[in-house]
N, C-alpha and C positions, 0 to 999 in steps of 0.2 A: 606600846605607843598609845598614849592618850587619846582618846576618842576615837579611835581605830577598832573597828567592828572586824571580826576573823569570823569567815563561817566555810566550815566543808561541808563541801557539797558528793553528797557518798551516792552511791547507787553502780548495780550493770552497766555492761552497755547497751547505748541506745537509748541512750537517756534525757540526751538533750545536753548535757553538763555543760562541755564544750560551747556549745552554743550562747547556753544561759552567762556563762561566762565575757563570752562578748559584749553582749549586749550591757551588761552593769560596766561594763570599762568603757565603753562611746557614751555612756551617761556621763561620765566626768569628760575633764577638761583634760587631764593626763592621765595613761596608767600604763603596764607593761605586765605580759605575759606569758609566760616558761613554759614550754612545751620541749615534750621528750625526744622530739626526733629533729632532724633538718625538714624531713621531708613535709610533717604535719606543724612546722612553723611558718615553711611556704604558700601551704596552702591557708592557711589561717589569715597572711599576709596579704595572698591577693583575695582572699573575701572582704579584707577590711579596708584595702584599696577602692576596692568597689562602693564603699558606702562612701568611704573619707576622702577619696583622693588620694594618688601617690603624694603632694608635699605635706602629709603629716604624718607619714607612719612609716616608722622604720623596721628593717628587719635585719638583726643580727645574729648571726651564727660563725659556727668558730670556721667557714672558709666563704663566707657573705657579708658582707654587710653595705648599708641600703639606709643613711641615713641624712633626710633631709636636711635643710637649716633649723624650720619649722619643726621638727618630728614634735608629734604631739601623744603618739601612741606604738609602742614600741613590742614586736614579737620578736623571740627570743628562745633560742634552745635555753634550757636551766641550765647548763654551764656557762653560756652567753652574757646572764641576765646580769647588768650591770646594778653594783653597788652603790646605795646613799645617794640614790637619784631623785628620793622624794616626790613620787608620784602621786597622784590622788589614787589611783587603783591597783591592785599588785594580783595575780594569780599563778597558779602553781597546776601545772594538770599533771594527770596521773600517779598522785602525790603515792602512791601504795608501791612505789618505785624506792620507793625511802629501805624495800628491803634487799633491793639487787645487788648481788655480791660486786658489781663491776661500779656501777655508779651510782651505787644508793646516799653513796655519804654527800654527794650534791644536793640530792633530795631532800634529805634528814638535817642537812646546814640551811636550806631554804627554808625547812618547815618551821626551824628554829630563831631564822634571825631575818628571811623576810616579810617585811609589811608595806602596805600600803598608808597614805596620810591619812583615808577613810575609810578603805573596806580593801578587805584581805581576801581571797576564796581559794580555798584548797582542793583541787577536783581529784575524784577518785573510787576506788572500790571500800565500800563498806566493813572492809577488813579494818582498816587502819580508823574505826571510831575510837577505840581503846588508848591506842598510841598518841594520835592526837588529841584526844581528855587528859591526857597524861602529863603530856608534854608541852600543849597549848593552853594554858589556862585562859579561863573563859572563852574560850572558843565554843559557836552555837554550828550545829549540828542541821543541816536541809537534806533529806534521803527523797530522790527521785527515783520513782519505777520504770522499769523497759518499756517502751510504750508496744513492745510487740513481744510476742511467743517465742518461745526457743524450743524446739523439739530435737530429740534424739532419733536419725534412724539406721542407725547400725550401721553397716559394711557395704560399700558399693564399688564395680570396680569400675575403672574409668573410664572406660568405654562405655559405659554405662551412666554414666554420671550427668547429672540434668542441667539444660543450659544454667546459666547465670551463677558459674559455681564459681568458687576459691579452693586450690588445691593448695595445702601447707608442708612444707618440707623446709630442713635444717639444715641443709646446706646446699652449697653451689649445685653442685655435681647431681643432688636427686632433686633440686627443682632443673634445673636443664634437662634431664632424664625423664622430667612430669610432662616439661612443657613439649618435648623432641613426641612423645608417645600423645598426647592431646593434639598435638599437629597434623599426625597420622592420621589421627580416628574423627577427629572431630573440626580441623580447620585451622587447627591454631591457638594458640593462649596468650596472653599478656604476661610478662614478667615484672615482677614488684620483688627490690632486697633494699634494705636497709644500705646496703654500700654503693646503689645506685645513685648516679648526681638529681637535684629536683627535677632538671630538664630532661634527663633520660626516662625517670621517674614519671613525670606527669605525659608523657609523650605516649609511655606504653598503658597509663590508665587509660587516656581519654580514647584508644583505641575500642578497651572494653568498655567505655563509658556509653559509647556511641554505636555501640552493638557492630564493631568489624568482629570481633571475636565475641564468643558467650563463655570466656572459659580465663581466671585469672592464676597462674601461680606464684607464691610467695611465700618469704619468710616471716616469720614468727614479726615484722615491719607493719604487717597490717592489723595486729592486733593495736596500735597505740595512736589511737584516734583518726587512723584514716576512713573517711568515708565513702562507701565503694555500694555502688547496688548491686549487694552480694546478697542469693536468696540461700545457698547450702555453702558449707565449710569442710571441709575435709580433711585431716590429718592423713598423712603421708607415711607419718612417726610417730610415737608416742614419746622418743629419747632426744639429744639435743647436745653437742656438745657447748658447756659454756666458759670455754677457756682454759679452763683445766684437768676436765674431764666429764666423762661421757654421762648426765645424768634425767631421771623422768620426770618428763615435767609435772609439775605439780598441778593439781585440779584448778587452783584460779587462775593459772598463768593459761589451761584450755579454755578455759572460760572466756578470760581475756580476749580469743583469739576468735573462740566458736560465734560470742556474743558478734562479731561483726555478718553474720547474719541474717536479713531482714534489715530493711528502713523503714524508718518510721514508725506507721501501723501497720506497714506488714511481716510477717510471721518469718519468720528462719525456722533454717533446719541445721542439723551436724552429724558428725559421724567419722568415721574411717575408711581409707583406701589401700590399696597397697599392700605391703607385707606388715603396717600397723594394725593391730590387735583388737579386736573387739573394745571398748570403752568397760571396765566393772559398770555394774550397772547403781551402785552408792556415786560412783564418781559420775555416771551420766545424769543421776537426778540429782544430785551436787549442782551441776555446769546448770542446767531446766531452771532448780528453782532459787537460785544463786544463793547457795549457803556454801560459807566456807569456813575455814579456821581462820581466827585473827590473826593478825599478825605479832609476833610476840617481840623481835626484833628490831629494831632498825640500823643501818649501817651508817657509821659514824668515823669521823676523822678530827680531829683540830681543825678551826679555821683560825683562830690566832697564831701565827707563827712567828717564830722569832728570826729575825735576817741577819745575829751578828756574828758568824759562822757559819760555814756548811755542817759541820757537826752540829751546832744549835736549834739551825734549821731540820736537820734530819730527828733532833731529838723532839721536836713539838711534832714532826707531824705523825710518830707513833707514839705520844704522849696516850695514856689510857683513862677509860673514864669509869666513875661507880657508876652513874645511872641504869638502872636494871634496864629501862629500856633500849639503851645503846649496846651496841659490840661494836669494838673497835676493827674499820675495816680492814680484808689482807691487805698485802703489801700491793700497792697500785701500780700502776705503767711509768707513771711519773716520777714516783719514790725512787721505782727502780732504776729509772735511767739517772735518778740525781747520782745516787751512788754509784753509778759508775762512772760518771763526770767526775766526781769527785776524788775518786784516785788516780784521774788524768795529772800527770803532774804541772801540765802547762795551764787547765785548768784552777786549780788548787792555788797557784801560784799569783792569779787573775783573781779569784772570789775572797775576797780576805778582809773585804768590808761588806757594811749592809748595802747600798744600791748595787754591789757586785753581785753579792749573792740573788740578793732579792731576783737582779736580770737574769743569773743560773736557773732560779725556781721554773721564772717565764718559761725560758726556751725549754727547760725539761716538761714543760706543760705542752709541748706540741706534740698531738697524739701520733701515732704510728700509724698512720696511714695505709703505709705498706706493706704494712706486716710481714717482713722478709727477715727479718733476726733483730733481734737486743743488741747486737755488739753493730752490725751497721747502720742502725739506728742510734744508737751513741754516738758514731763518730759522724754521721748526718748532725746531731746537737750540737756536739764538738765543734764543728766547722761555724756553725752560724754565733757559737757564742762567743768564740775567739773574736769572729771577725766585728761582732756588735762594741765587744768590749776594749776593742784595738782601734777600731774604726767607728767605731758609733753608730757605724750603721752594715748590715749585710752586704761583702761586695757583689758590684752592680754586674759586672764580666762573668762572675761566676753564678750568680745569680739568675742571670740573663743565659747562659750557657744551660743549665738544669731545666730551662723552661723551655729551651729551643730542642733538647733533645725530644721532650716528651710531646713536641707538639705535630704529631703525626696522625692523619687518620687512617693508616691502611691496617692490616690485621685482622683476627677475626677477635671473637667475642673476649676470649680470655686476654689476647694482648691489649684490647681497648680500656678494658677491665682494670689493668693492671694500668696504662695510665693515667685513669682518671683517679684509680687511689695516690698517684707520685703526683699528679694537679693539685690534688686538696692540701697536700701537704706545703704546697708552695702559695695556695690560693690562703692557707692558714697565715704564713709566716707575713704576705702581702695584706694581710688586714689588722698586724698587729703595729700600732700607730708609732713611728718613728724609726721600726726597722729599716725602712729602705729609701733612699735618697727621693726617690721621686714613687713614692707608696702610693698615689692615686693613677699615677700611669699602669703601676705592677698590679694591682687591684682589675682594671679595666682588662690588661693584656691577659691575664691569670685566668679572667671570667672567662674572656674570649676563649684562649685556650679550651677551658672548660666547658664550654657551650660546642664547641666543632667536634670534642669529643664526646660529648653526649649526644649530638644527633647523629653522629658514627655508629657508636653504640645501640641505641636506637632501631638503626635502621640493620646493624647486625642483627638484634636481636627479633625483630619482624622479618629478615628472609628467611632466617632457620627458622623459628619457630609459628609462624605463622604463615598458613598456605590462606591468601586472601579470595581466593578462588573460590575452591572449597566451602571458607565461614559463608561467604556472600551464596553460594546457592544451597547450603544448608540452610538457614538462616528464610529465604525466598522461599523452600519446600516447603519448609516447617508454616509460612502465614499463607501457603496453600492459595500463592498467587497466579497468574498467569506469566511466564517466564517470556522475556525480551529474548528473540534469537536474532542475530543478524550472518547472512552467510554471502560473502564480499567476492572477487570476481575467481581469485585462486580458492575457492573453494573454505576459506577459513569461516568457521562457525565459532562467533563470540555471543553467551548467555548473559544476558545484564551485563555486557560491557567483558567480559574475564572471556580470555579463549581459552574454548576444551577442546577442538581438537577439528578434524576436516571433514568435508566431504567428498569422497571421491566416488563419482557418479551415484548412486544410490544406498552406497553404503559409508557411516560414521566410523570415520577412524579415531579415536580418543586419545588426547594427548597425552603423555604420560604420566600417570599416578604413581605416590609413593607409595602408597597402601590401599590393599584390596578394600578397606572403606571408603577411601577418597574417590578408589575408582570405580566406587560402587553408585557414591553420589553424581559422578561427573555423570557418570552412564544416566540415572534417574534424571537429572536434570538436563541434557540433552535429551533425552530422545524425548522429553516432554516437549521441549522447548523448538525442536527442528521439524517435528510432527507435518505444520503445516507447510514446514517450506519443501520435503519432500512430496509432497501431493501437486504443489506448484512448480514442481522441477519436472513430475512425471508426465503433466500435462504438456509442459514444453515440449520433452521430451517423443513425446507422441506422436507430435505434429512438427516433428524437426523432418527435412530434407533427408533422402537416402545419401546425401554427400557427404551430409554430417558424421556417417556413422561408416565404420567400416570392420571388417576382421584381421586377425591376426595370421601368420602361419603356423600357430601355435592352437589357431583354432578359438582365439579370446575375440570378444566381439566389443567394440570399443564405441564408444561417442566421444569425438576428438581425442582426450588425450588422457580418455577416465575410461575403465573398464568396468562395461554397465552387464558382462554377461558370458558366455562360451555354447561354444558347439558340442551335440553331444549326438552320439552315433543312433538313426532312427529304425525303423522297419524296412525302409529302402533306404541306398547310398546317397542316391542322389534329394533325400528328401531327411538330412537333420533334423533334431529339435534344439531346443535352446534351452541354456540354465540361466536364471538370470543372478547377477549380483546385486540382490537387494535384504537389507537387512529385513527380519520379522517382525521387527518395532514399526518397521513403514505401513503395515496394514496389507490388509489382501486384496485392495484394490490399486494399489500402487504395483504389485506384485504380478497383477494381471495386467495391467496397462504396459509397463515394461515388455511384459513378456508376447504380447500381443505385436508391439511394434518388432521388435527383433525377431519375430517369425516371419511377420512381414516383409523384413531388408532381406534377409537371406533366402528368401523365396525367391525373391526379384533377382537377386543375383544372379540365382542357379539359372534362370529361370531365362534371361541375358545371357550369359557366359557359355550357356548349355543351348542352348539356341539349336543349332542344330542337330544335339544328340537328342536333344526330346521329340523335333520332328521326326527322326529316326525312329524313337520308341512308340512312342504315337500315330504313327502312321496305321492308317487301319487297313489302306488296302495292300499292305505287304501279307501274304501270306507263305507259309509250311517255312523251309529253311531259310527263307529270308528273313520271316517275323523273328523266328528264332538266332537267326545273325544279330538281328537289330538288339533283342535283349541282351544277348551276348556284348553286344559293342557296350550297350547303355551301364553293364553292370563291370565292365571294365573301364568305364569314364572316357568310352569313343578312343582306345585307343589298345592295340594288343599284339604283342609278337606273335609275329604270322608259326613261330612255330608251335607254340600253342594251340596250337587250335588248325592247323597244315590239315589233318585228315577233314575237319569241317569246310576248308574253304575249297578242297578237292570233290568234296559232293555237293556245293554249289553250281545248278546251272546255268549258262549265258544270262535268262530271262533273270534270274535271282540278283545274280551281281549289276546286271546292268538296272534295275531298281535300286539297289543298295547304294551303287557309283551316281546317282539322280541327288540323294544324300550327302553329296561330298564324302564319300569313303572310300576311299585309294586302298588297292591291294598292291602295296608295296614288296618287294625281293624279301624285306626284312620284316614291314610293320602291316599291321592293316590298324590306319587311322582317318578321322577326320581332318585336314589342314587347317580349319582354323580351329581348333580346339587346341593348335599347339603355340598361339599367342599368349604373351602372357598374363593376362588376367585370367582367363581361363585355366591357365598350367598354375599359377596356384593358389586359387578356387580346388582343383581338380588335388592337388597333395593333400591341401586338408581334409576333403570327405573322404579322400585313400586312409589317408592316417588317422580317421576317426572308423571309417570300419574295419581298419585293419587293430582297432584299439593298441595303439602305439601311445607308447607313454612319453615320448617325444617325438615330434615332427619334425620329419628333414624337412627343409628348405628349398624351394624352388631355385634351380639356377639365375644367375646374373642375366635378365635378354639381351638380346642378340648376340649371344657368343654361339659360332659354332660349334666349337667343342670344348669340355670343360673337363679339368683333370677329376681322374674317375676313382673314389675313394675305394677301399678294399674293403674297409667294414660297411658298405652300405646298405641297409633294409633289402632285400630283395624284392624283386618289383620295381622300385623305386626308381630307377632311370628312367624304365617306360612310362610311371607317371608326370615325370620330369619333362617327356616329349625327345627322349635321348636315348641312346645305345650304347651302353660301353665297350670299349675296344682297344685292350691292351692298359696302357696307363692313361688314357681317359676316352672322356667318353663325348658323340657325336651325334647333332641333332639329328632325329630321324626322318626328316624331309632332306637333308641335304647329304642324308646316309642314303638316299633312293636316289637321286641325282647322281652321286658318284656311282653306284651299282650301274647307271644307265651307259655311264662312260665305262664302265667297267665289261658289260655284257659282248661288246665285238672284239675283244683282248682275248692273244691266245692264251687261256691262264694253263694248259696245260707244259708249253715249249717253254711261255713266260716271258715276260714283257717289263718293260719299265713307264716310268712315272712320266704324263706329260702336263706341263703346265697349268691344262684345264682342271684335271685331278688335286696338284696343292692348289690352286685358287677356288674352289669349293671347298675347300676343310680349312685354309688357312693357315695349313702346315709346316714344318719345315723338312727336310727329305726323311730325316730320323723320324721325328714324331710320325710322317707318314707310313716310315714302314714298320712302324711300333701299330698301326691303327690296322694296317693291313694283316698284320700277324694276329690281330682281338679276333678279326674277320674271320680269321680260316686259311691263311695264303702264308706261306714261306715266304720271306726274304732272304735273298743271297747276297751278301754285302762286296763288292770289290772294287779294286781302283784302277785307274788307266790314264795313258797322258790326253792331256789337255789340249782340244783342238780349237785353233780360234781361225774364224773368219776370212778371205781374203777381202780384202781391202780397197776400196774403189780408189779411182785415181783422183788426185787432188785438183785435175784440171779439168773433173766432171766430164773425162770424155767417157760416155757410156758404154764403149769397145771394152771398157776395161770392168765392167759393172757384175754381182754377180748374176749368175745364169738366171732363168728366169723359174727354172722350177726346182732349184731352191728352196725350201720352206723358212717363211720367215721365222717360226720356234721349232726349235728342236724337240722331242723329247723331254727334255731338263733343263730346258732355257728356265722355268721357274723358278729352279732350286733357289731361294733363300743365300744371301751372303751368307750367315752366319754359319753354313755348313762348307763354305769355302771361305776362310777372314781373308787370303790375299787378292780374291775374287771382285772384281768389277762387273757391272751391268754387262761389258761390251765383253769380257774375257769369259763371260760363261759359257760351260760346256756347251757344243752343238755337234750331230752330225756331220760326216766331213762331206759338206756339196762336192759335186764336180768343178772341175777348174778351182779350187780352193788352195791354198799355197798354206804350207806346213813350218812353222818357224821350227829350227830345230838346236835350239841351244843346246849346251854341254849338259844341261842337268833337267830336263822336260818336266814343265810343273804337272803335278799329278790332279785327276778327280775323281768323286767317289761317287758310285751307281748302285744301286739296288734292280736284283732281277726279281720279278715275283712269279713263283707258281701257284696253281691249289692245294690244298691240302696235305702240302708234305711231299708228292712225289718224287721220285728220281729226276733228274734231268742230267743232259751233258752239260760236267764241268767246262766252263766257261775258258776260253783261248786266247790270252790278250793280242790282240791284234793291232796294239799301236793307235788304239782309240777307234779301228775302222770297224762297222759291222756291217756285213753285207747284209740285204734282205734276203732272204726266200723267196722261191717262186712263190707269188699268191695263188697262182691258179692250178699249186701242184693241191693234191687230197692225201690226208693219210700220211702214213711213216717211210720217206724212202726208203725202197726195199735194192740187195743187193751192196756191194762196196761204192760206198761214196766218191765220187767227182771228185777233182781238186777242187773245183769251186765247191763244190755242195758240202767239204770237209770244212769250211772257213766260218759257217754262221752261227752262232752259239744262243738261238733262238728262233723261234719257226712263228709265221704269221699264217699259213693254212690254220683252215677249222676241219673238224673231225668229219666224215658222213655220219648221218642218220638216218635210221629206219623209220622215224613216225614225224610229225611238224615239232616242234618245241613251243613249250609251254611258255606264253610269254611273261607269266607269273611265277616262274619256276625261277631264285635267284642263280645267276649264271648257269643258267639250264646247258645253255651250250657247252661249256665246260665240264658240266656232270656229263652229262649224254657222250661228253668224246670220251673220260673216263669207264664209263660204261663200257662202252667199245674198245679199249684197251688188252 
């Protein structure tokens, strides 16, 4: 073109090209310029917004476009870049693309046929001076230097890898693989691929842009003009598959990629990761000092095509050419899918003129997006070119249906993935001008679409691969700040804002990490970060109330509802130490103030609760067997089976015990205890210091208070009832103050002739006749179980004349007036058994309801089988003594239990349980 000045601009990267390039096109009044990617046309477009304004600069791409009334300056993918527009300014980036087997021949058709009205510029690697001398005539020649350093340093592995890096890998699967493993170790990565949409694209930059992450990975994308403040570059790989097989990439295409870098003036570095390979070291001072081999090729296609056949047309666009510097390219995506169109027979039968065909070329020019097969990608062409060429335009139902399926955001990364390439493909067909009835509607819905699934996308790709936790206090470590903690009322500790984990009373529980690095850091940055606020918890902590704080029966020593500590077995029982629960990050004086206050609570406790066993131990003027009782009590916790210890309390004398009994120490039938040590804070107080010196690895439990008697487990600790303040007895077991109470009802019973149960007996235990004489057999005593008819009451006269009342010395309870319904269910309050009074009237139905009695003796003995007498028992003489001797009376043959007590030769013990009972045994 006449007066049209061509100049390539060769050089590295890092060069400015790009840049230089802008600026000579806002010098004119119009220009447009081709760029290799979508993604690096986007951003080119909102730099040039920024200067210009959105209403003059448009941006087209084959699934964008973005063009005002005014456009005065137009970016453009090089396939985008519109024809015979007559611009004042034209450029070409990355023109050294003119040799890529996939799109070179876009390249090599622009290098050859476009220009600008004034000035032409072809940006690129210094390889293609040759080519374009060759092929450009009079083309001038401007070589710009890297403005920074490129150094090579070998093999790093990733964990090892220094902030502000770029990790390169060739496909999905090993950069997701880069980024999942940089997540772990390091915080997190940003992802960059070339099949990302811009908005997904720019979303995961401006993350690394802005220092959430220090760590980018991507595809072989960011070699072609993106600019990234990358200081190292890393290959992943050294191989790549590129469409049709698996091949190594060449040194300028490392180059390409290593060159990103460093900005500006500052320096880069590169290298490898991974299971890729050392660099030769010809090929690393290759990439250093950017020498390369020319280029000797370019990829080449027809752009004149002929539309008056689909054979005509297929025969131009593999037409072949001599120019040594062309090769005709392979067979393309496009080619291929015409030829398959074209043995459609419905198609074939449609294309049979030039605007037929011509429209066939279009639709076979829409790329495959999907990449899911050649033959459903045909009949995908198929569909839309029928319908163009029947209908004139794409139907709208069906159209509209294709668009609604894919407009989903749920899914993870692969299915989002998958349809933002089935969006491009529809966002393609909506920008090509008269496809569709209402194209600026489909254009905007399309985008839409496109836009909800790239911030899906987006935001998939930030939960997987980026722990923002993590970056944010690596990243605080690293500038070696003072770290923000805040710790809120449930104990949640947040560092700069990101929660790692709690505090429960003095010690950090750390949220869960996915990897021993993250939870390496979490740990560094917390216990930096909480430092002070445990120092300020310990001091609260100090001067908090003894209400505040309490123990366990477990022996754990608690502040509300946080375990700041435990008990632990001392020199003496009654005198614990403490362990406290405080982490070794908190410092040793935290460690001491803790532990200081919780020696303190539990001092006071014992100190309270023990009240009267300390006065007992303490007392100074007790001396010889008494002092020695009193140790005895205090190292049994004030409380000890009298048989235990029977020979000790039998060489006690009056003056001894009556000191002891000053103390509150009862010499109980069964126990010798203090009474109030068997309340319950004291009882258990009193199991845990049992169970810590008895080093038990778990602690029973104090009973339920105030239950008399409680069922009595078979495997229980031994000791362990007596510490309870209980005595077991048969299948359970009975408080032992109210086990000395019943002994006391017990002591004027003949236990040897035997006796039965009266009222006062089950209303101290709380019994019912069974359980009672299940409690009586724990004891030591036989029960005889039998039945007899039911005596009830005579019955006063209705007309209250008191002639008719009963006698007067009658007892108002019988014996077994107490018994419990439940041991008689047909049994009423008034139908319970009693003694037959005098003057008492006997009803005598056909069938006499029966009830059930228990006789008790000591120890098993013999006794006379029992007589049923129709319910009646005579008494005994009381005032007889001893066994009557000789043949029984008629009357003395009739009582089938004796109320005489034994003679004895000496006084009886009145601490001796059922002394009298022994003592008649004795004399037996």
């Amino acid at each position: 073109m006449q007066g049209s000045r061509i100049t390539a601009v060769l050089g590295p990267t890092n060069t400015g090209k790009t840049h230089y390039a802008i600026q000579r096109m806002l010098s004119y009044r119009t220009g447009v310029i081709g760029l290799p990617l979508r993604l690096l046309a986007r951003e080119v477009y909102d730099r040039i917004v920024a200067i210009k304004g959105p209403g003059v600069v448009a941006l087209v791409t084959g699934e964008e476009r973005i063009v005002p009334p005014r456009a005065a300056y137009w970016v453009c993918t090089v396939e985008a870049m519109p024809d015979g527009m007559g611009c004042d300014f034209l450029a070409v980036d990355e023109i050294q693309l003119c040799a890529d087997p996939e799109r070179g021949h876009i390249f090599t058709d622009r290098l050859l046929h476009a220009r600008g009205l004034h000035e032409t510029l072809f940006l690129g690697a210094e390889t293609m001076r040759g080519a374009i001398a060759a092929l450009v005539p009079g083309a001038q020649f401007m070589v710009r230097d890297r403005m920074s350093e490129l150094t090579y340093t070998g093999s790093k592995k990733i964990s090892r890898m220094p902030a502000r890096s770029a990790i390169v890998g060739f496909s999905v699967d090993n950069v997701y693989a880069i980024a999942e493993l940089l997540r772990r170790t390091k915080g997190g990565a940003a992802v960059v691929m070339g099949a990302l949409s811009p908005r997904t694209r720019n979303a995961q930059v401006e993350m690394y842009q802005n220092g959430d992450v220090d760590y980018l990975v991507a595809t072989d994308a960011i070699g072609m003009g993106l600019n990234l403040d990358i200081s190292h570059v890393a290959f992943s790989s050294l191989t790549k598959y590129d469409g049709r097989r698996m091949r190594h990439l060449e040194p300028q295409e490392l180059a390409q990629i290593a060159g990103r870098a460093g900005r500006h003036i500052e320096n880069g570095t590169f290298g490898v990761t991974g299971e890729a390979p050392p660099l030769d070291d010809a090929v690393a001072e290759a990439i250093c000092n950017h020498q390369f081999r020319p280029v000797a090729k370019l990829q080449w296609r027809n752009s004149r095509l002929q539309f008056g056949s689909v054979k005509r047309l297929i025969g131009s666009l593999e037409d072949r050419t001599d120019d040594p510097w062309l090769t005709r390219v392979r067979e393309s995506d496009d080619l291929a899918a015409l030829k398959t169109l074209a043995q459609d027979a419905e198609v074939a039968a449609r294309a049979t003129d030039g605007p037929s065909v011509k429209l066939l070329w279009d639709v076979c020019r829409i790329p495959d997006f999907r990449g899911i097969s050649a033959g459903e990608h045909a009949g995908l062409l198929t569909q839309i070119y029928n319908d163009l060429h029947q209908l004139g335009h794409v139907s709208a139902n069906w159209f509209a249906l294709q668009v609604r399926r894919i407009d989903r955001t749920d899914g993870d990364i692969d299915t989002l993935s998958k349809r933002l390439a089935y969006i491009r493909t529809w966002t393609y067909v909506a920008q090509r001008k008269g496809w569709l009835v209402d194209d600026s509607h489909w254009r905007d819905e399309t985008r839409a679409v496109e836009d909800r699934l790239s911030d899906a996308l987006h935001g998939a790709l930030t939960q997987r691969f980026v722990d923002r936790r993590t970056s944010i206090l690596l990243r605080r470590l690293k500038q070696k700040e003072s770290l923000l903690a805040e710790v809120n009322e449930k104990g949640e500790v947040t560092v700069e804002g990101e929660f790692v984990g709690r505090l429960e009373g003095f010690r950090f529980r750390m949220d869960k990490a996915g990897s021993p690095d993250e939870a390496k850091t979490l740990r560094q940055a917390s216990q930096q970060a909480i430092a002070p606020h445990l120092h300020l918890r310990a001091d609260r902590f100090y001067n908090a109330p003894d209400t505040e704080i309490d123990f366990t029966e477990q022996g754990g020593l608690m502040w509300g509802d946080q375990a700041v500590g435990k008990l632990v077995a001392g020199s003496d029982p009654l005198k614990p130490g403490v362990a406290v629960f405080v982490d070794d990050e908190a410092g040793p004086d935290v460690i001491a103030k803790v532990q200081r206050r919780l020696q303190h609570f539990i001092d006071r406790k014992i100190a309270a609760g023990f009240e009267p066993l300390l006065a007992l131990k303490n007392d100074e003027t007790l001396t010889g067997a008494a002092k020695g009782f009193a140790y005895r009590m205090a190292e049994h916790f004030g409380i000890i089976p009298r048989g235990d210890i029977a020979d000790e309390v039998k060489a006690l004398e009056q003056d001894a015990r009556s000191a002891l009994r000053k103390h509150g120490v009862r010499f109980g039938q069964f126990t010798i205890f203090q009474p109030l040590l068997l309340k319950p804070a004291p009882t258990r107080l009193r199991l845990v210091l049992w169970s810590l010196a008895r080093d038990l690895q778990e602690f029973p439990q104090s009973p339920p208070p105030g239950l008399v008697t409680v069922p009595a487990a078979k495997d229980a600790v031994p000791g362990y009832y007596a510490m309870a303040g209980y005595r077991a007895a048969g299948e359970r077991a009975i408080r032992i103050d109210m086990l000395e109470r019943l002994a006391d009802l017990l002591r004027d019973k003949d236990s040897r002739a035997g006796f039965e149960v009266n009222p006062d007996m089950l209303s101290i235990t709380g019994m019912t006749l069974d359980q009672f004489a299940d409690l009586m057999a724990g004891l030591g005593y036989k029960a005889e179980k039998a039945e007899r008819a039911k005596v009830k009451p005579a019955r006063a006269d209705v007309t209250g004349d008191p002639s008719v009342a009963k006698p007067a010395d009658t007892p108002d309870h019988a014996d077994n007036a107490a018994m419990p319904t439940a041991d008689v269910p047909d049994a009423t309050p008034q139908e319970m058994p009693q003694e037959m009074p005098a003057g008492a009237s006997v009803e005598t139905p056909d069938a006499p309801e029966m009830e059930v009695f228990y006789t008790f003796t000591w120890g098993g003995r013999a006794v006379r089988p029992a007589r049923p007498t129709g319910g009646d028992r005579p008494r005994g003489n009381p005032k007889s003594k001893g066994k009557p001797k000789g043949k029984p009376t008629a009357q003395a043959s009739k009582p089938d239990s004796y109320q005489a007590k034994p003679r004895y030769e000496k006084p009886i013990d009145p601490d001796n349980p059922f002394a009298a009972a022994l003592a008649g045994f004795k004399k037996a």
